[in-house]
BADO-820517 format. One record per residue (C-alpha): x, y, z; residue number from 1. Coordinates in Angstrom, 3 decimals. Example, Ala and Ser with C-alpha at 12.3 -4.5 7.8 and 13.67 -1.06 7.14 Angstrom:
% residues 2
<node xx="12.300" yy="-4.500" zz="7.800" i="1"/>
<node xx="13.670" yy="-1.060" zz="7.140" i="2"/>
//
This chain:
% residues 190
<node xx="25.256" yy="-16.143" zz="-17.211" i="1"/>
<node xx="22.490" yy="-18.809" zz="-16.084" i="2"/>
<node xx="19.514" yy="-17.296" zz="-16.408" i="3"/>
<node xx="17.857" yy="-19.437" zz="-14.265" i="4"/>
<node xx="19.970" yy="-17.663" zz="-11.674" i="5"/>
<node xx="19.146" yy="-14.410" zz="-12.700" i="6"/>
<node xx="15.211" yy="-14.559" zz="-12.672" i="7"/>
<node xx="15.443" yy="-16.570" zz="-9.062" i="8"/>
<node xx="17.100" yy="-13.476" zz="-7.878" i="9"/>
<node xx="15.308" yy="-11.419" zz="-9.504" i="10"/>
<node xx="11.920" yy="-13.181" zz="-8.150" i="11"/>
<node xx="13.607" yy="-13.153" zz="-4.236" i="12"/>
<node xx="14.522" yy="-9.155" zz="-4.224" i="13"/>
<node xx="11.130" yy="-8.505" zz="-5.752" i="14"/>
<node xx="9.139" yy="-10.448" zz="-3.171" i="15"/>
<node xx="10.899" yy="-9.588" zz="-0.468" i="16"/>
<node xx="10.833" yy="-5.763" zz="-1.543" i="17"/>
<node xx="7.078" yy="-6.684" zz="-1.565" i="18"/>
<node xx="7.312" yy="-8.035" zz="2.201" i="19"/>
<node xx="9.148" yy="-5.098" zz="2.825" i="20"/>
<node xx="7.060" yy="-2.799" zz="1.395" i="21"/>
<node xx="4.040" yy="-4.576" zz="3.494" i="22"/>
<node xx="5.990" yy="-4.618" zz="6.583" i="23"/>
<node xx="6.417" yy="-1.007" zz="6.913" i="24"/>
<node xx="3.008" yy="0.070" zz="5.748" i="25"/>
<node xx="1.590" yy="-2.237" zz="8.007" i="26"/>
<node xx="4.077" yy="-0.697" zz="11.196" i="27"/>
<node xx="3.319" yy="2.721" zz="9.905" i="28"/>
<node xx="-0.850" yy="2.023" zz="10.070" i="29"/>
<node xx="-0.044" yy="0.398" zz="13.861" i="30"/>
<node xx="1.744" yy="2.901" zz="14.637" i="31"/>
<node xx="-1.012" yy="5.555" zz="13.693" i="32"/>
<node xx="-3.871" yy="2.928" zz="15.047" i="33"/>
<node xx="-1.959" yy="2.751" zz="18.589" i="34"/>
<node xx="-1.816" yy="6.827" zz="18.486" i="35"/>
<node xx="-5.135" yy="7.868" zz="17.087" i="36"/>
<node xx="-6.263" yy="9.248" zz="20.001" i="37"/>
<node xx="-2.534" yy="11.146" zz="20.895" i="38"/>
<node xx="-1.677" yy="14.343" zz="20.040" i="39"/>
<node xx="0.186" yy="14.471" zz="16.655" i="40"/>
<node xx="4.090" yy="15.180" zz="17.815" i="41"/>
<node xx="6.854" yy="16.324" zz="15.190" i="42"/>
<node xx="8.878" yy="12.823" zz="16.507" i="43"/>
<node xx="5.472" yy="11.262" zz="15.012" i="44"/>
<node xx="6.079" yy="12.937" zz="12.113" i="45"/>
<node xx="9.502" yy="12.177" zz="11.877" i="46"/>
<node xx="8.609" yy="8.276" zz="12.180" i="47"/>
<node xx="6.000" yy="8.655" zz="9.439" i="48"/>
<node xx="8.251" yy="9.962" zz="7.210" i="49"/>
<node xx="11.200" yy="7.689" zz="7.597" i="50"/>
<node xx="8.490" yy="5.082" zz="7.486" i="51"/>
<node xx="7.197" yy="6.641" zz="4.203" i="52"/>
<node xx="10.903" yy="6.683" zz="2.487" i="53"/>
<node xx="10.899" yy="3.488" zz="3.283" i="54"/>
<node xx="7.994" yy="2.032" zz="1.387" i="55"/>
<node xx="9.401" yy="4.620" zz="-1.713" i="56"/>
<node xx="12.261" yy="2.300" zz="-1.670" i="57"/>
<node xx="10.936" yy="-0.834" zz="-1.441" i="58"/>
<node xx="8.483" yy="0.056" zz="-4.058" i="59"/>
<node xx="11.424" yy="1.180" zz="-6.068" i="60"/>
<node xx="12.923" yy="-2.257" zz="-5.777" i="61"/>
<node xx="9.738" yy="-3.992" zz="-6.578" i="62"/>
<node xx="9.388" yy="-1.811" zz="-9.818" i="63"/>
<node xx="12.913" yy="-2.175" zz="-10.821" i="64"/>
<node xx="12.722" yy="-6.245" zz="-10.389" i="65"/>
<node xx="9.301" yy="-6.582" zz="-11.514" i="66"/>
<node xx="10.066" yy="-4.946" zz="-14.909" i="67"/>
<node xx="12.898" yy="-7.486" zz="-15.013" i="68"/>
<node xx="10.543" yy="-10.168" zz="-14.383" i="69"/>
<node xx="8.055" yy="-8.843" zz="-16.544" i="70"/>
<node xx="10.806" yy="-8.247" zz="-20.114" i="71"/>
<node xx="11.763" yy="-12.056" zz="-18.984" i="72"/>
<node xx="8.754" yy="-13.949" zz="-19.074" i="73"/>
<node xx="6.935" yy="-11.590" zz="-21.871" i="74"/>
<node xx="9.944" yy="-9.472" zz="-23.839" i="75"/>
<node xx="6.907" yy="-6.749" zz="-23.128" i="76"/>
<node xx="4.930" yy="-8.062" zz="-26.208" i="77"/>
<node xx="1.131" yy="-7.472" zz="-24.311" i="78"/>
<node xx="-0.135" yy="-10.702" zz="-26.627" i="79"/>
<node xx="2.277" yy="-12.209" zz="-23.641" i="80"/>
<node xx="0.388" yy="-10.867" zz="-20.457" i="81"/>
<node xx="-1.384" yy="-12.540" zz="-18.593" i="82"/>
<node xx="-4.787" yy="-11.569" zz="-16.162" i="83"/>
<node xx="-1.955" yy="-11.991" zz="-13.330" i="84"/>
<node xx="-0.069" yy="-9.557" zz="-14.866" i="85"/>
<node xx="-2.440" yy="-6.840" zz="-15.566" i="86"/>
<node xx="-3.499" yy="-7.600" zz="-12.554" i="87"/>
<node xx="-0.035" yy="-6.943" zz="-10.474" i="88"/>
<node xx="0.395" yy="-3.989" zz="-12.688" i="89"/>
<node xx="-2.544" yy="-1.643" zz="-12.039" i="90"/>
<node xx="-1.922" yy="-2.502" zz="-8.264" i="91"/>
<node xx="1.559" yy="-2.031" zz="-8.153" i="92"/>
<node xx="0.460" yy="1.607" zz="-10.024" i="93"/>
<node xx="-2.332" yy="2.041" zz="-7.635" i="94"/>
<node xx="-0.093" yy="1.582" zz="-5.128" i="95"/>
<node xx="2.330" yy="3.813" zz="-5.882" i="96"/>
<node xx="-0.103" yy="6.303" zz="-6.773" i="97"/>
<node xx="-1.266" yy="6.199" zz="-3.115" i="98"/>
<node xx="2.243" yy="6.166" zz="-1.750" i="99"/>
<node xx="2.518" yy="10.043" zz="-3.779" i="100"/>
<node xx="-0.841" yy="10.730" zz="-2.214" i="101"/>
<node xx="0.410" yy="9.897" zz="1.089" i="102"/>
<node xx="3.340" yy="11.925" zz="0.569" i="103"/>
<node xx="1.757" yy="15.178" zz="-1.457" i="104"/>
<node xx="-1.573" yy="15.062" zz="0.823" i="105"/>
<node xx="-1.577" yy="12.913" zz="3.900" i="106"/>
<node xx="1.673" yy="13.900" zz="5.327" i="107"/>
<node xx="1.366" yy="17.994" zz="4.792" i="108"/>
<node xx="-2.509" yy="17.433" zz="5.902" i="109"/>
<node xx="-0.783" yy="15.789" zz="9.656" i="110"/>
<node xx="2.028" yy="18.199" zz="9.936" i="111"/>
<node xx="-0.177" yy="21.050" zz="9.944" i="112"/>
<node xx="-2.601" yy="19.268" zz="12.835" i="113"/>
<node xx="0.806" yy="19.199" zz="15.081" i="114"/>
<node xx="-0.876" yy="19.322" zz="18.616" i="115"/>
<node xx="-4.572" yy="17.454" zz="17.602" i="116"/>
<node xx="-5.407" yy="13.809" zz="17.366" i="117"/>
<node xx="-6.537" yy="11.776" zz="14.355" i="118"/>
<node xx="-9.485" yy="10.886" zz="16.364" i="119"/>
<node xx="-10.757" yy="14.078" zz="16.767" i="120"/>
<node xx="-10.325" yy="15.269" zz="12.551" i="121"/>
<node xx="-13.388" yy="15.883" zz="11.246" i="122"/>
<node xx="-15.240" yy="13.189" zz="9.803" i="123"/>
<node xx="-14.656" yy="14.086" zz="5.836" i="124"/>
<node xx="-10.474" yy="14.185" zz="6.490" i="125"/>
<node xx="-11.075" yy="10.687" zz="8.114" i="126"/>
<node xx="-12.505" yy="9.423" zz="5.169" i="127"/>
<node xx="-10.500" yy="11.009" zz="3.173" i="128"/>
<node xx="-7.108" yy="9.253" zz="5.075" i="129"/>
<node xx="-9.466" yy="5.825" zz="5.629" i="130"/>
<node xx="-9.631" yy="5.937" zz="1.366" i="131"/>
<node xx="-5.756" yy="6.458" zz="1.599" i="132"/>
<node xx="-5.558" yy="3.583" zz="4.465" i="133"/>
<node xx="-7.231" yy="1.225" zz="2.771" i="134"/>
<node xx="-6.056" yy="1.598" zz="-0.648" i="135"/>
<node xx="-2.647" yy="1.054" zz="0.812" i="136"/>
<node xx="-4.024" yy="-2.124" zz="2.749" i="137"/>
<node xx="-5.931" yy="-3.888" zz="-0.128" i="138"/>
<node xx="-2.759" yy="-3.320" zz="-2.926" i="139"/>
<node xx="-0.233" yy="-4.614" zz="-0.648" i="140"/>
<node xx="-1.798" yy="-7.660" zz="0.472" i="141"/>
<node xx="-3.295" yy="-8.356" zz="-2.621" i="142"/>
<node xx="0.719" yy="-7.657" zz="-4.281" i="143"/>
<node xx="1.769" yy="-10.098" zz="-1.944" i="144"/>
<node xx="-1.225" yy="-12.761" zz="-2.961" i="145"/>
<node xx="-0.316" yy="-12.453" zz="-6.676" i="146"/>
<node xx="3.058" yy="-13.238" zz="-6.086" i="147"/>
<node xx="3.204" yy="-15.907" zz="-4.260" i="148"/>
<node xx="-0.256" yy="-17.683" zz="-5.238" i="149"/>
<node xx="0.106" yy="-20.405" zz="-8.141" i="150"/>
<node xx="-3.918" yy="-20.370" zz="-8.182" i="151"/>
<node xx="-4.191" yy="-16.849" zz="-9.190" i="152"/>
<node xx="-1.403" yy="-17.154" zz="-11.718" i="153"/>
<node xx="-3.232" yy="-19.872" zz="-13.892" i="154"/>
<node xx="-6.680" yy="-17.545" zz="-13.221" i="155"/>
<node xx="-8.764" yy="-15.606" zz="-15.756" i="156"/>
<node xx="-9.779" yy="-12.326" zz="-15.851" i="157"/>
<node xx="-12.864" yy="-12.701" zz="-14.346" i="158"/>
<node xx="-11.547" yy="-13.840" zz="-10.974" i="159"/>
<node xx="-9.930" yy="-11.057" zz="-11.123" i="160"/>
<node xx="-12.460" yy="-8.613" zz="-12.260" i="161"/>
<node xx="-14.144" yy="-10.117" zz="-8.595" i="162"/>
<node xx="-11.478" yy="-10.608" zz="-6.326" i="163"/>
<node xx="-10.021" yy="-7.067" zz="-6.916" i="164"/>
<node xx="-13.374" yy="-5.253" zz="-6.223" i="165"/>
<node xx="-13.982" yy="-7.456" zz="-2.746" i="166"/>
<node xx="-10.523" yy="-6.783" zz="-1.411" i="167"/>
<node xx="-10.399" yy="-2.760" zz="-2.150" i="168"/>
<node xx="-14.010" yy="-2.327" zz="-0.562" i="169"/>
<node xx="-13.516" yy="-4.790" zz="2.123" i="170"/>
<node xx="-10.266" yy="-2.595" zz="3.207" i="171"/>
<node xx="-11.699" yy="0.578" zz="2.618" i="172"/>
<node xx="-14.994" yy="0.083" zz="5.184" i="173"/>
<node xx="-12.591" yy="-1.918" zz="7.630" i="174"/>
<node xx="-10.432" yy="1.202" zz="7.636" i="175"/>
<node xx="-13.416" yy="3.401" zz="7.803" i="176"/>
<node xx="-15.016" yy="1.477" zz="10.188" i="177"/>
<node xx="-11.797" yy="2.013" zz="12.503" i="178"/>
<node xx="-11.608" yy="5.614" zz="11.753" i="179"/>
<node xx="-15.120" yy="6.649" zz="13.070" i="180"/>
<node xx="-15.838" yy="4.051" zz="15.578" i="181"/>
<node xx="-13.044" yy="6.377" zz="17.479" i="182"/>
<node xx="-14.558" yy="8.948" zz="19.449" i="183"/>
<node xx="-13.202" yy="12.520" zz="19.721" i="184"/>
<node xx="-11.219" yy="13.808" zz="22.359" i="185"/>
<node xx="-10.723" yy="16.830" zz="23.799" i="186"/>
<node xx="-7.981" yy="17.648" zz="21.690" i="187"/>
<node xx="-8.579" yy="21.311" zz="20.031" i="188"/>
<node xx="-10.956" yy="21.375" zz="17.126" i="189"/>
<node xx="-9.235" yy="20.229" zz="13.659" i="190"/>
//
C-alpha cells in the first residue's frame, strides 16, 4: 500500500472532519444567536441536539484520523512531538471536553427552561454557557489554524504558550460580551 496515499487521506478526512466539526458548531451558535431572545421550543431542542451528535461525530473522525496522523509522523515516541502537536492535542481534548459539557450541562440546563429565552437567564447561567460558547469558538478555529498553517507547524512553544491564551480570552469576552449586551424580555423569570 503507498503510504503516501494513506496519510493524504488520512490528512483530507481529518481536516474536513475539522471543517465539519466547525461548521456545525458555528450553525448551532447562529442558530442560538438568531433565537436568544425566543422562547426555548422542544423543535429547538431537537435541532440542538442533532446539531450536537453531529459535532460528536465529526470529532470522532478527527480523533480517529488524527491518531493515525499522529502514530505516522511520530510512532507515539513524545521525543517526536512537536509544540504543534501538543498544541492540537490539548485543544482537540479541550474540545471534546466541552462538547461532554455541552451535552451533560448545557443541554439538560435548556431543556428544563422550555418556554424562557436565553436572554432573559440570569446573568451567572450566561456566563456560565458564554465559558461553554467560547471555549467551543477558540478550539475550533484555532484546530482549524493548526492544521492548515505551515507557520505554526515550524513554531516553538512559546508562540504557542501566547497565541493559545489570546484566542481562548478573546472568544470568551466576545461571547460574553454577546450574552449580556442582550437585554431581558418579558419571558418568565429563569
Amino acid at each position: 500500500m503507498d503510504m503516501l496515499l494513506v496519510t493524504d487521506t488520512l490528512r483530507f478526512s481529518h481536516l474536513f472532519a475539522v471543517c465539519l466539526g466547525l461548521g456545525a458548531s458555528i450553525m448551532a451558535d447562529l442558530y442560538i444567536l438568531n433565537r436568544l431572545r425566543t422562547p426555548l421550543t422542544h423543535e429547538m431542542m431537537a435541532t440542538l441536539h442533532r446539531t450536537h451528535g453531529f459535532v460528536w461525530a465529526a470529532l470522532g473522525v478527527m480523533w480517529v484520523t488524527g491518531l493515525g496522523l499522529l502514530y505516522l509522523r511520530t510512532g507515539f515516541d513524545l521525543a517526536a512531538f512537536t509544540p504543534k502537536l501538543m498544541a492540537k492535542l490539548g485543544i482537540v481534548g479541550l474540545l471534546t471536553l466541552n462538547a461532554i459539557l455541552i451535552g451533560a450541562v448545557a443541554m439538560p440546563i435548556l431543556a428544563g427552561r422550555i418556554g424562557r429565552s436565553i436572554a432573559a437567564f440570569p446573568t451567572a447561567l450566561k456566563l456560565r454557557f458564554s465559558l461553554i460558547g467560547g471555549i467551543s469558538a477558540a478550539s475550533w478555529l484555532l484546530a482549524l489554524a493548526l492544521g492548515v498553517s505551515k507557520a505554526l507547524a515550524r513554531s516553538g512553544s512559546e508562540v504557542f504558550a501566547v497565541l493559545l491564551p489570546i484566542a481562548y480570552v478573546s472568544a470568551l469576552v466576545a461571547t460574553a460580551l454577546v450574552l449580556l449586551s442582550r437585554p431581558m424580555t418579558g419571558n418568565h423569570p429563569a
